[in-house]
N, C-alpha and C positions, 0 to 999 in steps of 0.2 A: 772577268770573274772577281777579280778585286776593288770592284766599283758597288758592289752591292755592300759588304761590310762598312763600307766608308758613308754609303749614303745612309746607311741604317742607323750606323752610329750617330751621326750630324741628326738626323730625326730624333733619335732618343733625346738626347743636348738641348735640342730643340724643346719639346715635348716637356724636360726639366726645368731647363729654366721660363717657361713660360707661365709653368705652375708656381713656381720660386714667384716670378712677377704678380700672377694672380693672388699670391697670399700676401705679400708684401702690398698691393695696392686696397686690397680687404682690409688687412690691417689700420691700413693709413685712415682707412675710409669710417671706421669705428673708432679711432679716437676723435674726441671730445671735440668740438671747435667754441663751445660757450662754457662757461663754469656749470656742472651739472652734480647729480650726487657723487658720482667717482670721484670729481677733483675734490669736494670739500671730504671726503672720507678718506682722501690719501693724506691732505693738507695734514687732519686731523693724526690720521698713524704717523706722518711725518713728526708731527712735536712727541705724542707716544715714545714713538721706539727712542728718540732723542732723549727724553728723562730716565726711559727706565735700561739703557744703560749705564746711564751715570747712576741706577741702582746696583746692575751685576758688576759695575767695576769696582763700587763701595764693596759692594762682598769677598771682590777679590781681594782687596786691602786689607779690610776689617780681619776675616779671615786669617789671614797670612800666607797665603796663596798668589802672593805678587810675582813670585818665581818660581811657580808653580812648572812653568813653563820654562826653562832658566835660558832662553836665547830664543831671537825673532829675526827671521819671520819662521821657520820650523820651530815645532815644541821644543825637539832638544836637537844635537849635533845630528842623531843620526834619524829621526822621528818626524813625522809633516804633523804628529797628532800625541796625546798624550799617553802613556805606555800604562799599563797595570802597578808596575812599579812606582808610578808617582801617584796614586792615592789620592783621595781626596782633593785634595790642593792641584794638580796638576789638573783635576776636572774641572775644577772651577773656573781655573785661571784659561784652560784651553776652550770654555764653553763663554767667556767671556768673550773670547779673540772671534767667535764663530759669529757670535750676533751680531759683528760689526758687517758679515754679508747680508744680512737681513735689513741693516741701516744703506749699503747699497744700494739694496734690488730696492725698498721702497722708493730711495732717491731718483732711482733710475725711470721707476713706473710715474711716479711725481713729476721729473721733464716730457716724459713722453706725453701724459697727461694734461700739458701746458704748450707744446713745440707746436701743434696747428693754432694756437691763438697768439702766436708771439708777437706778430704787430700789433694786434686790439689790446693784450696783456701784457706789455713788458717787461713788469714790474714781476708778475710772476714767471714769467722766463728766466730772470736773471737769477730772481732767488732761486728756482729751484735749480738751474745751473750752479750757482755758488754754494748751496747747500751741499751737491752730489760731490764737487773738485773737493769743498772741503772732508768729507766722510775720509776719502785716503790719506789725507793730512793729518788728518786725528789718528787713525792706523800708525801712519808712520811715529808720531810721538810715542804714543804706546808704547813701539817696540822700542823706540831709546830711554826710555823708562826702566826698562827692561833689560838693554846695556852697558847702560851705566849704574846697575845694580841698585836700582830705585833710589835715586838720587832724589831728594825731596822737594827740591826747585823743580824738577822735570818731573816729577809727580804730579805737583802744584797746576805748572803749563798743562799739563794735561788733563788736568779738571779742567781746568778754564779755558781751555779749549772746548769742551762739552757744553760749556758756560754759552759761549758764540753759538754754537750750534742749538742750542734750545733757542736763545734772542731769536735768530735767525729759522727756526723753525715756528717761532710765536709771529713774528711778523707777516709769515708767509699763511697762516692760518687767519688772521685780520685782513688779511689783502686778498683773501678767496672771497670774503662775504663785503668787500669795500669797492663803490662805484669806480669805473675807472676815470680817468683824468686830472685834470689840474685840480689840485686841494690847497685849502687856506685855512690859518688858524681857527676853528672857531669857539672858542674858551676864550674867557679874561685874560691879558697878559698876565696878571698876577697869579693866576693857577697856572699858565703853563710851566710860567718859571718855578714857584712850586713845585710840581710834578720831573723838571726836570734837574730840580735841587734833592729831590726824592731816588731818582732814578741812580743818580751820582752818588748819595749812601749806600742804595743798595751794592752798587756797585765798591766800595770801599767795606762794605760789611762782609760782601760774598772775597773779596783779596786775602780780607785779612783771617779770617774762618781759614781761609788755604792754609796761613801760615800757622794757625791757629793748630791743626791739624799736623802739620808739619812738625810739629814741636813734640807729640803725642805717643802715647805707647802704642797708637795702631799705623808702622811706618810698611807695611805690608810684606814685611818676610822679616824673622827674628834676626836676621846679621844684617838688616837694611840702618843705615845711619839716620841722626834726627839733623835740624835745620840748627840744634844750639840754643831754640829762645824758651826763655823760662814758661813751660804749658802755664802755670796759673795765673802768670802777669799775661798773656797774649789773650787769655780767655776774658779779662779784664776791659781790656782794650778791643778786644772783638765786640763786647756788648756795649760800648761807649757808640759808635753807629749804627749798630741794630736798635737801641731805645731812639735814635733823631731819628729813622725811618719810619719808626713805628709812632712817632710825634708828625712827620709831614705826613705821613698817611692818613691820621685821624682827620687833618685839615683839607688833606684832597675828598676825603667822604663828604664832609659838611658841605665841602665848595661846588661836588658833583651837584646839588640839588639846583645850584642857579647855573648850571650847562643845560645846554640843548638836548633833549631825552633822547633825541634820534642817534647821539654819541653812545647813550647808554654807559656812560659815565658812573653814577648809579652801580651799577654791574661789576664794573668791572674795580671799583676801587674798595667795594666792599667785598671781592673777591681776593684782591691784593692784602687789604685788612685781616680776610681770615687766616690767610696762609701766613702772615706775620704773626697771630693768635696762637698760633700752632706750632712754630719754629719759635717762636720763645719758651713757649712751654715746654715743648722738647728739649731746646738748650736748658735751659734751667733744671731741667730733669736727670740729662745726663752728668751733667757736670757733680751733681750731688748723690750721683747712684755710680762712679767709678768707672764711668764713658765706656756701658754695654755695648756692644756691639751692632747690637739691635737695633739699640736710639740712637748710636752713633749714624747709620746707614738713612735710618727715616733723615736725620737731620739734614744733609749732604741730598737727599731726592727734595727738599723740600727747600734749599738752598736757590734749586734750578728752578722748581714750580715758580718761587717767589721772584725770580730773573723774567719769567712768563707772563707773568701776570703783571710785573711793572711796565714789562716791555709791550702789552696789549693796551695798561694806559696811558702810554705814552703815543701811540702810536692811534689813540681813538681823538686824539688833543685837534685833527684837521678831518677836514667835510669838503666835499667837491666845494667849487668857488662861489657858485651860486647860495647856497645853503650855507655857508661860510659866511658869507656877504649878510645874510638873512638873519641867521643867529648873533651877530657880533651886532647889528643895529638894534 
């Protein structure tokens, strides 16, 4: 009598996990094995979501909503989420922390989207692997952002950490639509070194803007401490390599016209050009209207755009070997 419950059960078991297996081998069998529209439209939410929270965290600074949440990883001591009591700022601050699942699940659908071509695409396996390890890393900064009571260096790290992860989500966006294999310069040595004497400003323009910022009346909670350095001289010195970027920039435009069009060079430096057009103008704008909050936030999204777009000309600099070989003769 007690051989039937036992075999029925073993059958149900059965019965489950075989449907478990059929869904699971379905699955497998519909992700992507060539680059198709999926992966270039996750590539693409990939760089997305990556800029536009380094807009919701500028709001949470700007704001003053940095302790909104006053301890991590729960909103408060006794709270997973932010209470009626903290108003405003503890919305902000807590809907900030929430998009950083949204920067997961993409990352996550992003490797999945790439794991059946990882022999053929390595390149994108790895980034989107190093993209997804890094999203919890940045989490974790956050929160010591947040425990060491917005300490303005840990602030700083933590932009620029967002900083890597735009590079790193621009690269991976050039490498969806880029042939696979071995590549070779194909640009003049004199533009590459250019472009990456270009790339090395921006990179010392986007540092010091950190500090820059650090110095500022928006240190993102009113009892947050500053960095010490006098705002009007750091502002001084912030624009002393944002004008040399915007000087090699003009040159990598000219130079784009005797590259190989199939670089689309062209494109992408006059794309780098605009967004320098624009983040000067905004700089310029805020510094003379009392650093709004408003201009403040575009400035800091447009910080990373101009990180994107360097990081796309730099990385348009090589051509499979053959066509490499071809343009350089």
């Amino acid at each position: 009598m007690s051989a039937e419950p036992t075999t029925s059960s073993t059958g149900t078991w059965r019965r489950i996990l075989n449907a478990v297996a059929g869904v699971r081998h379905r699955f497998w069998e519909w992700l992507p094995t060539t680059i198709d529209r999926r992966v270039i439209a996750l590539a693409w939410s990939t760089l997305a979501v990556q800029i536009g929270i380094v807009g919701t965290g500028g709001l949470v600074r700007l704001t003053g909503s940095g302790l909104g949440c006053p301890t991590w990883p729960r909103c408060t001591e006794d709270s997973l989420v932010a209470t009626h009591e903290m108003g405003i700022h503890g919305v902000i601050e807590f809907g900030n922390r929430m998009l950083t699942f949204v920067l997961v699940i993409v990352a996550i659908l992003m490797f999945l989207f790439v794991v059946r071509m990882r022999r053929e695409r390595r390149d994108l396996f790895w980034l989107s692997l190093g993209i997804g390890l890094y999203v919890p890393l940045q989490a974790i900064i956050g929160g010591i952002t947040v425990l060491t009571n917005l300490n303005p260096y840990v602030v700083g790290l933590h932009y620029f950490a967002s900083v890597v992860l735009v590079a790193l989500a621009a690269i991976l966006v050039v490498r969806v639509y880029a042939t696979p294999g071995p590549r070779e310069r194909a640009v003049p040595r004199w533009y590459a070194i250019t472009t990456h004497l270009t790339s090395l400003a921006v990179l010392v323009t986007v540092a010091v803007g950190i500090l820059v910022t650090g110095s500022g009346p928006h240190a993102g909670d009113g009892g947050a401490a500053r960095n010490g350095l006098n705002p009007e001289f750091m502002q001084h010195v912030h624009s002393w390599p944002a004008y040399v970027t915007f000087a090699l920039t003009i040159v990598l435009v000219l130079g784009a016209r005797r590259t190989p069009p199939a670089l689309r060079l062209t494109l992408w430096t006059g794309l780098l050009l605009a967004v320098e057009l624009v983040q000067i103008v905004v700089g310029l704008w805020q510094a003379r209207t009392g650093l709004p909050i408003w201009l403040v936030n575009i400035h800091m999204v447009l910080a990373v755009m101009l990180v994107a777009a360097m990081t796309a000309v730099v990385m348009n600099l090589k051509a499979p070997v053959r066509a490499a070989h071809t343009a350089i003769s």
